[in-house]
PyMOL Python script that loads the backbone (N, CA, C, O; Angstrom):
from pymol import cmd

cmd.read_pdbstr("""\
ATOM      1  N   UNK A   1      61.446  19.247  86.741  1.00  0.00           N
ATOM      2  CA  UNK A   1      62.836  19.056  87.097  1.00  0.00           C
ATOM      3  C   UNK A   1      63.046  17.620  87.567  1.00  0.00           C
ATOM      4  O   UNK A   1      64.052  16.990  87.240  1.00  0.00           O
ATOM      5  N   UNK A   2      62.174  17.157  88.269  1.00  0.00           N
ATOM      6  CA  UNK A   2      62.347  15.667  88.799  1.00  0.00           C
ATOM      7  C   UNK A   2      62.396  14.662  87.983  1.00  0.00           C
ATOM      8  O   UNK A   2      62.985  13.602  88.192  1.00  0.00           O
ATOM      9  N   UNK A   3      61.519  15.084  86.623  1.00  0.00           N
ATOM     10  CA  UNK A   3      61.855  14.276  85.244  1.00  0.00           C
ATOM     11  C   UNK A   3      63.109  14.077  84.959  1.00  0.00           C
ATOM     12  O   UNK A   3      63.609  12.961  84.826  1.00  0.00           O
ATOM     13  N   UNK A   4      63.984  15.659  84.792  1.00  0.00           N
ATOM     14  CA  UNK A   4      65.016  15.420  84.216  1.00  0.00           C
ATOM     15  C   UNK A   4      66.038  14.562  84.904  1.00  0.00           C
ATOM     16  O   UNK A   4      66.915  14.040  84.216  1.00  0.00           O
ATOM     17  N   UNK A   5      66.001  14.358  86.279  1.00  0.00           N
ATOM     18  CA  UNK A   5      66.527  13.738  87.133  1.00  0.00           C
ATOM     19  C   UNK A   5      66.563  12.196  87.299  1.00  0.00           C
ATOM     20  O   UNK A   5      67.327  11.432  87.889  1.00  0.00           O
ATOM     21  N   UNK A   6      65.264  12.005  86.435  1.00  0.00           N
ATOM     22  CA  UNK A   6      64.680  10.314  86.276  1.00  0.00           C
ATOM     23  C   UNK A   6      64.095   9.680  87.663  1.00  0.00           C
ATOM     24  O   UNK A   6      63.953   8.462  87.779  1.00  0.00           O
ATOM     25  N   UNK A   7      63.642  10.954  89.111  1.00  0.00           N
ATOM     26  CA  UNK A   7      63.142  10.734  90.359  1.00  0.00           C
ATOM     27  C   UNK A   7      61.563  11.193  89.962  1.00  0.00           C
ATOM     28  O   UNK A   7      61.100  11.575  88.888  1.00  0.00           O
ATOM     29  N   UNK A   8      61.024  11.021  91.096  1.00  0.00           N
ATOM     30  CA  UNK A   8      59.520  11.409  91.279  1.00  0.00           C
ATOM     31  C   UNK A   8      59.533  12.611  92.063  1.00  0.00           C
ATOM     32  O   UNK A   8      60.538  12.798  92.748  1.00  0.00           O
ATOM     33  N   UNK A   9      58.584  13.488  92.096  1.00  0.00           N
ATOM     34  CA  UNK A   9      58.632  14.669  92.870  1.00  0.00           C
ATOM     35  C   UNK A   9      59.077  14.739  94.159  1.00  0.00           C
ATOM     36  O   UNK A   9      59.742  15.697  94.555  1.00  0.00           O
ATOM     37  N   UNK A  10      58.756  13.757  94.895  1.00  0.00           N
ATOM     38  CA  UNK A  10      58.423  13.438  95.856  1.00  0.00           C
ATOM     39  C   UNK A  10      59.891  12.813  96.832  1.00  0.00           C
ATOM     40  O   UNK A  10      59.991  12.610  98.042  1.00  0.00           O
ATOM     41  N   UNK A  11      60.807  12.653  95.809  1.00  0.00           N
ATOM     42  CA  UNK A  11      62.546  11.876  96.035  1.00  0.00           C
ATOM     43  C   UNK A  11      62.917  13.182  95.780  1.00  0.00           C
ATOM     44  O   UNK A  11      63.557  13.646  96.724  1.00  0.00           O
ATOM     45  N   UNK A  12      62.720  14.142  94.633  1.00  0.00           N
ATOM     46  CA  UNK A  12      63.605  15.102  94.605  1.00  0.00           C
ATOM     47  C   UNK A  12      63.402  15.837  95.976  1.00  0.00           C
ATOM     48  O   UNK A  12      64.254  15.872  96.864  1.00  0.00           O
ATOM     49  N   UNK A  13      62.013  16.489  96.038  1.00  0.00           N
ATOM     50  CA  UNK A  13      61.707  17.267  97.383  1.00  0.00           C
ATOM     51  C   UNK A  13      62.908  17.122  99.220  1.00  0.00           C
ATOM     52  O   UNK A  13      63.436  17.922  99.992  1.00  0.00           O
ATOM     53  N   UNK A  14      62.743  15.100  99.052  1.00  0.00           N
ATOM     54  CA  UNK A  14      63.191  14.886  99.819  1.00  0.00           C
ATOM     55  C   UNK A  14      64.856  14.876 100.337  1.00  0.00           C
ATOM     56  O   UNK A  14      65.449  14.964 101.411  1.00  0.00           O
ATOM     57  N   UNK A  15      65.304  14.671  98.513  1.00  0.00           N
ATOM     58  CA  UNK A  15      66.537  14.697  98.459  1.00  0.00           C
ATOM     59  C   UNK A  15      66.865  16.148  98.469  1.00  0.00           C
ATOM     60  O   UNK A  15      68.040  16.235  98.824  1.00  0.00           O
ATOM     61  N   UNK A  16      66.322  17.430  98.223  1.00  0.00           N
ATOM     62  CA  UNK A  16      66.600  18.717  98.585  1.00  0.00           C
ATOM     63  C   UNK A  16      66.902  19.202  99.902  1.00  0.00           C
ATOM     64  O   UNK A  16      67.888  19.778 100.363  1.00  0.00           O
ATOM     65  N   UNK A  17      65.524  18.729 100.524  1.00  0.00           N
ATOM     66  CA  UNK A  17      65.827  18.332 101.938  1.00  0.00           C
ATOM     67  C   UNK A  17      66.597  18.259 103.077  1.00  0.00           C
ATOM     68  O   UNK A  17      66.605  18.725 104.217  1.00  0.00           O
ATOM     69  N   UNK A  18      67.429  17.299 102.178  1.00  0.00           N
ATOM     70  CA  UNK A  18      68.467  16.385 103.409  1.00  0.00           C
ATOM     71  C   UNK A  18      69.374  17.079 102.788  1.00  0.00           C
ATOM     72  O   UNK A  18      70.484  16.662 103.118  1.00  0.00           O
ATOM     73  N   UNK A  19      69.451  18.176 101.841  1.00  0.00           N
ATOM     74  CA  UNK A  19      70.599  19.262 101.899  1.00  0.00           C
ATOM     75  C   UNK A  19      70.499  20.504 102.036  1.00  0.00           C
ATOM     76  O   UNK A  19      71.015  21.401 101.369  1.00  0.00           O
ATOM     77  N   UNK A  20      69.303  20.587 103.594  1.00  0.00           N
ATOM     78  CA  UNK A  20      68.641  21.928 103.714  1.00  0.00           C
ATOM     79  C   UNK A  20      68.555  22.665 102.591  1.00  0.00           C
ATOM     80  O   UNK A  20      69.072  23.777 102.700  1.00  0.00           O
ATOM     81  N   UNK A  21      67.904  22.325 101.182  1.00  0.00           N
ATOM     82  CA  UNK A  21      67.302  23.293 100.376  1.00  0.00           C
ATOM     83  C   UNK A  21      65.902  22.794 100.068  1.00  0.00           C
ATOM     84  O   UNK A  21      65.319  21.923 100.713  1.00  0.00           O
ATOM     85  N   UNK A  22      65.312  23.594  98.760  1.00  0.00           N
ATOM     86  CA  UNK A  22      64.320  23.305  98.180  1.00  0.00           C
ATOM     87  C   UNK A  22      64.497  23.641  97.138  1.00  0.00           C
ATOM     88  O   UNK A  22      65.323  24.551  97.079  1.00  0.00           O
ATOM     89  N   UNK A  23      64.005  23.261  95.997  1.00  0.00           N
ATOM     90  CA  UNK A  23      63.530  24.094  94.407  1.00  0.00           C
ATOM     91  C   UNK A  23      63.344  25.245  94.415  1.00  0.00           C
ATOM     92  O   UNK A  23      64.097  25.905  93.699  1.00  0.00           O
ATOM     93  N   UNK A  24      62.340  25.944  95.166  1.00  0.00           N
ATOM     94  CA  UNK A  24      62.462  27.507  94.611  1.00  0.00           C
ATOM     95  C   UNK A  24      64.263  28.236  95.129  1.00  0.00           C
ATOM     96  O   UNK A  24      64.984  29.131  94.687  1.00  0.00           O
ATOM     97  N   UNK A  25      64.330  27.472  96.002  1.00  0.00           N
ATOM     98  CA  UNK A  25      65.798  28.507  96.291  1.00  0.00           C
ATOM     99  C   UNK A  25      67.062  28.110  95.625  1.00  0.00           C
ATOM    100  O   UNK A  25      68.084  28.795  95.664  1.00  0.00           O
ATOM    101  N   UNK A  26      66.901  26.462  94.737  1.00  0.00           N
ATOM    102  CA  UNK A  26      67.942  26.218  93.909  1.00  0.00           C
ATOM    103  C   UNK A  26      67.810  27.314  92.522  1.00  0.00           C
ATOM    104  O   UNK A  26      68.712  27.632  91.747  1.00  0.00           O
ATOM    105  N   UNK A  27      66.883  27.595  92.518  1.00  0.00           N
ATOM    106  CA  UNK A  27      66.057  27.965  91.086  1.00  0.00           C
ATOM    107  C   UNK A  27      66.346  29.654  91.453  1.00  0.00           C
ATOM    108  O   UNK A  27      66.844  30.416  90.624  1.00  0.00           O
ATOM    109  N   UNK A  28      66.029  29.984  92.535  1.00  0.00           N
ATOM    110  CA  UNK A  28      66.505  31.512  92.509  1.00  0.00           C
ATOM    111  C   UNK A  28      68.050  31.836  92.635  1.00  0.00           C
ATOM    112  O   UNK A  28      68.629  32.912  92.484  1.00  0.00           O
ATOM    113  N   UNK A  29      68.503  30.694  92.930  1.00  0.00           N
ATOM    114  CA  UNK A  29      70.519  31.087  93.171  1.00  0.00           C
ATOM    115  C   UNK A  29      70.719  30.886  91.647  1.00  0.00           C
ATOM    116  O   UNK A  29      71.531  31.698  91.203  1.00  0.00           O
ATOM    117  N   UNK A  30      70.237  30.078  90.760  1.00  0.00           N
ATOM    118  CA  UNK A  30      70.729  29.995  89.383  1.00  0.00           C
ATOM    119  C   UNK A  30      70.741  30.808  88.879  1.00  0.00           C
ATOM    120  O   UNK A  30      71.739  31.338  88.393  1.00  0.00           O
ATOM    121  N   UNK A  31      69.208  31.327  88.803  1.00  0.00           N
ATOM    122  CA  UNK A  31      68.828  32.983  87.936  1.00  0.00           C
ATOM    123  C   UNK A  31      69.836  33.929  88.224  1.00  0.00           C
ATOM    124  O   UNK A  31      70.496  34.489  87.350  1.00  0.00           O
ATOM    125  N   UNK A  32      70.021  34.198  89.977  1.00  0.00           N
ATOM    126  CA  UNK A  32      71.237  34.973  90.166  1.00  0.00           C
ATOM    127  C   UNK A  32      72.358  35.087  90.103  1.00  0.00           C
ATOM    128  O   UNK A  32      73.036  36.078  90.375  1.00  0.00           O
ATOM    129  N   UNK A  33      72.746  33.865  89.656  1.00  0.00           N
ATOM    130  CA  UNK A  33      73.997  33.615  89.087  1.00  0.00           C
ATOM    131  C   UNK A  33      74.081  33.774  87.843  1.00  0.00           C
ATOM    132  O   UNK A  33      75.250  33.900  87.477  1.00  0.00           O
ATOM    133  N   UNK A  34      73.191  33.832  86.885  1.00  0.00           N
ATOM    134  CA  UNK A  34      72.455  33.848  85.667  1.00  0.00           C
ATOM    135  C   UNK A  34      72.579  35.258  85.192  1.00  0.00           C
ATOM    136  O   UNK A  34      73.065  35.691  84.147  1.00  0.00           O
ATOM    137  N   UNK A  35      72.018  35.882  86.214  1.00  0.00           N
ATOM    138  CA  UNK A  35      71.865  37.743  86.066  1.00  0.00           C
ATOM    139  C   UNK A  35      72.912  38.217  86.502  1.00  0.00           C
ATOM    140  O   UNK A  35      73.261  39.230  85.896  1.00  0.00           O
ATOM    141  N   UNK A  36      73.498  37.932  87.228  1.00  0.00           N
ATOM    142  CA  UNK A  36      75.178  38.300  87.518  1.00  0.00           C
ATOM    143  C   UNK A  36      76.123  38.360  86.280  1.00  0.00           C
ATOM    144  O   UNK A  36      76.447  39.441  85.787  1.00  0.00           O
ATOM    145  N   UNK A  37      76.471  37.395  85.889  1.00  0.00           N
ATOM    146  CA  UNK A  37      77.108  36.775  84.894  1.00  0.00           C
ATOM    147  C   UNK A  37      76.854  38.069  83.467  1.00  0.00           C
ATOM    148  O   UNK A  37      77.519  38.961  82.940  1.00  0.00           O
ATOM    149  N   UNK A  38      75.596  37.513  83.337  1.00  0.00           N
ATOM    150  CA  UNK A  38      74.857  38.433  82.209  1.00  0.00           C
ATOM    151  C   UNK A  38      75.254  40.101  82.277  1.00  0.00           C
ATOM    152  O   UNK A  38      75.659  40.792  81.343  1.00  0.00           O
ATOM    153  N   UNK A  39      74.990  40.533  83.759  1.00  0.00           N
ATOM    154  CA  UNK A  39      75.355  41.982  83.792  1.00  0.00           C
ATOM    155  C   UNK A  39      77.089  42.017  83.427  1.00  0.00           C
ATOM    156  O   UNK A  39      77.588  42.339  82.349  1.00  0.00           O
ATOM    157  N   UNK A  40      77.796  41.586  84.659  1.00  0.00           N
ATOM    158  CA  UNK A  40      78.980  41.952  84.696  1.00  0.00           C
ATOM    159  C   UNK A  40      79.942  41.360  83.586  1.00  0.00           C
ATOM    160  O   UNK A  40      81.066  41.832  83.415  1.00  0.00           O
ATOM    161  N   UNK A  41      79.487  40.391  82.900  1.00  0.00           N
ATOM    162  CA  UNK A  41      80.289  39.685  82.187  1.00  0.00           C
ATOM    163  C   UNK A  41      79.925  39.607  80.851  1.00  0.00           C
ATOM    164  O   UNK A  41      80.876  39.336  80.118  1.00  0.00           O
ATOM    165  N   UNK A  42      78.879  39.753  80.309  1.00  0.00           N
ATOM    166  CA  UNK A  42      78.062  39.896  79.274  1.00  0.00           C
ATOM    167  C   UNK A  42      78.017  41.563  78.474  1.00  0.00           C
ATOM    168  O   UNK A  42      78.240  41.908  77.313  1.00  0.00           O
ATOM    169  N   UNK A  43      77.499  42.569  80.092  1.00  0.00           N
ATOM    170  CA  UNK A  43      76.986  43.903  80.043  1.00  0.00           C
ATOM    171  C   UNK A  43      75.495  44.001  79.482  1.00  0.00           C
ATOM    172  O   UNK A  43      75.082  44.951  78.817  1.00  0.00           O
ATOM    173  N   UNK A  44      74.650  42.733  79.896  1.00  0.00           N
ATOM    174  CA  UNK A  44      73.642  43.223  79.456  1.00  0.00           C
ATOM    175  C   UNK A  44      73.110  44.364  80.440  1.00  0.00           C
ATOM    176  O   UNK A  44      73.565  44.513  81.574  1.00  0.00           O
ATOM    177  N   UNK A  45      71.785  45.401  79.719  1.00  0.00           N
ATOM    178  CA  UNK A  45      71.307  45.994  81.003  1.00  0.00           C
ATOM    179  C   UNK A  45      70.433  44.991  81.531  1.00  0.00           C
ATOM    180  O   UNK A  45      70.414  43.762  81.469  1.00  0.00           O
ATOM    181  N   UNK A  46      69.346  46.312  82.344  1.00  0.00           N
ATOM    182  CA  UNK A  46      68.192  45.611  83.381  1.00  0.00           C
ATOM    183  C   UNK A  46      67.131  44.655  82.144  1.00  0.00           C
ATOM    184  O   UNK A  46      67.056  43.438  81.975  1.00  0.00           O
ATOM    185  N   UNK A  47      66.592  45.510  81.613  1.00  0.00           N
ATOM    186  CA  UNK A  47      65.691  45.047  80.637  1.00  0.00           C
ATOM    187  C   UNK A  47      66.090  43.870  79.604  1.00  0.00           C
ATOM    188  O   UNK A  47      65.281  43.182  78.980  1.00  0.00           O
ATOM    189  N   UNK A  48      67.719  43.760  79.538  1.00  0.00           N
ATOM    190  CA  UNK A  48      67.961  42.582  79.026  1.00  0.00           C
ATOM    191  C   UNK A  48      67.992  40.942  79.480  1.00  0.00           C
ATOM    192  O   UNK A  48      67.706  39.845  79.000  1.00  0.00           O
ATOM    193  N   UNK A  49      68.469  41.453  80.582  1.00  0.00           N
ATOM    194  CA  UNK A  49      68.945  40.304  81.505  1.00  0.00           C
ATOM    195  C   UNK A  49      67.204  39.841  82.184  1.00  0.00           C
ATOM    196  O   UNK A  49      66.964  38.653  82.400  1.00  0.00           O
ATOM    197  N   UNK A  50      66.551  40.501  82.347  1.00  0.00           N
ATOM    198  CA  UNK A  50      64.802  39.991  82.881  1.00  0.00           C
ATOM    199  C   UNK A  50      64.154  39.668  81.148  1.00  0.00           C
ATOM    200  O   UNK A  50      62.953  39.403  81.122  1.00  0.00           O
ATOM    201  N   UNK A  51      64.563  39.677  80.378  1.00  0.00           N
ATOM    202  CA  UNK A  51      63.800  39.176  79.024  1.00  0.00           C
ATOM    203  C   UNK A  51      64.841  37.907  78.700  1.00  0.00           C
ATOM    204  O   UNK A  51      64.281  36.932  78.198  1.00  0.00           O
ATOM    205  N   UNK A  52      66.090  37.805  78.891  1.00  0.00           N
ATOM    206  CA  UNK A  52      66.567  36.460  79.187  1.00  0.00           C
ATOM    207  C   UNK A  52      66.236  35.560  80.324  1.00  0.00           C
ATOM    208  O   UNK A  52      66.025  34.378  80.051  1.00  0.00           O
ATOM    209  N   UNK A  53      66.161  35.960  81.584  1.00  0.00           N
ATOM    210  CA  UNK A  53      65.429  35.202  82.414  1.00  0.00           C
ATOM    211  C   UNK A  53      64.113  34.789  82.457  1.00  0.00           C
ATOM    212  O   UNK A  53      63.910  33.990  83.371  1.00  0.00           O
ATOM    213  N   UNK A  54      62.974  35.107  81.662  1.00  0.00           N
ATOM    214  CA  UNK A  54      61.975  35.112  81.118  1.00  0.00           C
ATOM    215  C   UNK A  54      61.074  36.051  82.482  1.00  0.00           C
ATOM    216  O   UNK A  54      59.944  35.681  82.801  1.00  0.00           O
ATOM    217  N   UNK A  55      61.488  36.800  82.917  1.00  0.00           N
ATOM    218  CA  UNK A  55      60.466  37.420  83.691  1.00  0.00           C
ATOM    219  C   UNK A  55      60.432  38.888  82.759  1.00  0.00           C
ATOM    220  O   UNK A  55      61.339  39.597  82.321  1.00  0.00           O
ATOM    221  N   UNK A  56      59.166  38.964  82.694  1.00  0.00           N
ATOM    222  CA  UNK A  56      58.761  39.871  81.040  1.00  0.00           C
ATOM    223  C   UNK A  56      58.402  41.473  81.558  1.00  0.00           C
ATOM    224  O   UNK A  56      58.205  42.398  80.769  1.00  0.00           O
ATOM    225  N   UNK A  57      58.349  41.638  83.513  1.00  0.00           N
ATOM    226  CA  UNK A  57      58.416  42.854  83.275  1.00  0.00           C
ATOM    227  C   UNK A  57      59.489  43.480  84.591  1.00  0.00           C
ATOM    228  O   UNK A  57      59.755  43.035  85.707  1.00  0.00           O
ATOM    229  N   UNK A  58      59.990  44.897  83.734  1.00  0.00           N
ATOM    230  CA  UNK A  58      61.410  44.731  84.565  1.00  0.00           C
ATOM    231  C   UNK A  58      61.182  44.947  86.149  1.00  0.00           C
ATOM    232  O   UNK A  58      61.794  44.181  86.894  1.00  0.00           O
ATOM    233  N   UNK A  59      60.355  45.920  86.714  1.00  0.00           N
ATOM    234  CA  UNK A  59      59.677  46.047  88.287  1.00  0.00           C
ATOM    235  C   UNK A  59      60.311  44.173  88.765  1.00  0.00           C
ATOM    236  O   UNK A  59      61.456  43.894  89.122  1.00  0.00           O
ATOM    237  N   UNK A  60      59.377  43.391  88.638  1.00  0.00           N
ATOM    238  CA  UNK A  60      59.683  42.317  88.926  1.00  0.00           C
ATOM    239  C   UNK A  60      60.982  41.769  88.904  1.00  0.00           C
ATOM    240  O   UNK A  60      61.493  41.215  89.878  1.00  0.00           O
ATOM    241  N   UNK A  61      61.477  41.904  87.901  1.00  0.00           N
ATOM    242  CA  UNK A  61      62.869  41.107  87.915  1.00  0.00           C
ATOM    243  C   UNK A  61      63.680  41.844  88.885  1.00  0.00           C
ATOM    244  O   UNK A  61      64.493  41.213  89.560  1.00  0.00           O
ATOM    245  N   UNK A  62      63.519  43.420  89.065  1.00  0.00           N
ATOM    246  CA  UNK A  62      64.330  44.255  90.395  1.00  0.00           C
ATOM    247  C   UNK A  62      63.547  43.575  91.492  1.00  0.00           C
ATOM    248  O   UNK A  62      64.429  43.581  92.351  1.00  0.00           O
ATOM    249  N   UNK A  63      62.770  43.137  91.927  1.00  0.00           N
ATOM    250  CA  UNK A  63      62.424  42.576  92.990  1.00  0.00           C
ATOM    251  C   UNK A  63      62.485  41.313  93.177  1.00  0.00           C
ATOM    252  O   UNK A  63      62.500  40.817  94.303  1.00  0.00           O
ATOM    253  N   UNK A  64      62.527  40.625  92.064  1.00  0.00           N
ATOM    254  CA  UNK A  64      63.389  39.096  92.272  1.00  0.00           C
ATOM    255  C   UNK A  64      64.756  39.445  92.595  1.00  0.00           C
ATOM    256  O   UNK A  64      65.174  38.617  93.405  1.00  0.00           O
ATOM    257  N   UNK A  65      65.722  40.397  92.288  1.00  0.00           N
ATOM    258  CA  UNK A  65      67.033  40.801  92.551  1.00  0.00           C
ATOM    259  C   UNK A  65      67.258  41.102  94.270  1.00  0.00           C
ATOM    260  O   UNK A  65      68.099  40.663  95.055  1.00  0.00           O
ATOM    261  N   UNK A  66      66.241  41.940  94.430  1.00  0.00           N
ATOM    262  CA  UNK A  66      65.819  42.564  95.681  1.00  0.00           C
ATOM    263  C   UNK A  66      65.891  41.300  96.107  1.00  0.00           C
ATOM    264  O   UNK A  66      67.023  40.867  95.890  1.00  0.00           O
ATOM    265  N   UNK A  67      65.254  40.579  96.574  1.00  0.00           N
ATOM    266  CA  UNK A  67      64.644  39.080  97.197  1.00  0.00           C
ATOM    267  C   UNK A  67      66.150  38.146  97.031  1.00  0.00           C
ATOM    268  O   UNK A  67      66.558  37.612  98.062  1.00  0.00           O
ATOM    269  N   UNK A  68      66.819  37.990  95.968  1.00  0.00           N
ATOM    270  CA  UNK A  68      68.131  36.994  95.957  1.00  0.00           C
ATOM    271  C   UNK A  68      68.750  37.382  96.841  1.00  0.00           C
ATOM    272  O   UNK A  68      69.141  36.783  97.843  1.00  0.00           O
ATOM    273  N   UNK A  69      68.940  38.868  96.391  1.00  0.00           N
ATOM    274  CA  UNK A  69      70.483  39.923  96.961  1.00  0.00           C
ATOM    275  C   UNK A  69      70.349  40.451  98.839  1.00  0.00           C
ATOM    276  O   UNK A  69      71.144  40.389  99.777  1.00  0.00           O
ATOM    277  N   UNK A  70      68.998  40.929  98.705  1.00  0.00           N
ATOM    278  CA  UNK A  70      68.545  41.499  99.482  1.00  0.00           C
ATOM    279  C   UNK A  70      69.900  43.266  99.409  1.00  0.00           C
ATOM    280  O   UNK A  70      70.397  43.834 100.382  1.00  0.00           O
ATOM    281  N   UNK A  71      70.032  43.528  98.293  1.00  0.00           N
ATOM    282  CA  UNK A  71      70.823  44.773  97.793  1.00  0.00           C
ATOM    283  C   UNK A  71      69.443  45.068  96.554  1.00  0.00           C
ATOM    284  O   UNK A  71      68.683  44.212  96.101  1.00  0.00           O
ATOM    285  N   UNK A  72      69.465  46.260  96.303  1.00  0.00           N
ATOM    286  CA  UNK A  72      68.139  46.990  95.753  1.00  0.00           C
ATOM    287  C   UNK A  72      68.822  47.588  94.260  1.00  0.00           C
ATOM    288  O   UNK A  72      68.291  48.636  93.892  1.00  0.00           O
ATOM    289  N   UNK A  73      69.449  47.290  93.745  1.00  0.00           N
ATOM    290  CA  UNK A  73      69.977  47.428  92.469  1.00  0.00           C
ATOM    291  C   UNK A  73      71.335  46.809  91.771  1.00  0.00           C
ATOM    292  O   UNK A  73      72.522  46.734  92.090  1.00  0.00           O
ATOM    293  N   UNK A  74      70.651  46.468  90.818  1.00  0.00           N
ATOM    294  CA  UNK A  74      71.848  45.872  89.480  1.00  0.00           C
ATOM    295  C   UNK A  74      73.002  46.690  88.444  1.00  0.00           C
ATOM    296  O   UNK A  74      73.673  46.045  87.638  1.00  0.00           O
TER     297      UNK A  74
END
""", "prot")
cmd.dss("prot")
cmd.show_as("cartoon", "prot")
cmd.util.cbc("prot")
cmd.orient("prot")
């Protein structure tokens, strides 16, 4: 990601930072915005929307949901 940015790891980290975030939690609000979208607006199901997000088995992707939402179903 810091590539695409044209920074070094090390500027992005910092520049996350100084806007109280980090990468994994920019990266998990996307997906969930990602899987949102997809369900309600799309209608994919469970199994669709975790084979578009590339997490390949569905347990997991309900517990990446679990973990965004902290709500236990899609």
């Amino acid at each position: 990601m810091a590539h695409a940015f044209s920074v070094s790891p090390a500027t992005l980290k910092r520049r996350l930072k100084k806007h109280l975030t980090h990468f994994q939690a920019q990266r998990d609000q996307s997906q969930l915005h990602t899987a949102l979208k997809l369900r309600y607006v799309d209608h994919f199901n469970t199994e669709q929307i975790a084979n578009y997000l590339a997490i390949h088995d569905r347990n997991n992707f309900r517990r990446a949901f679990k973990r965004w939402t902290y709500y236990s179903s899609i």
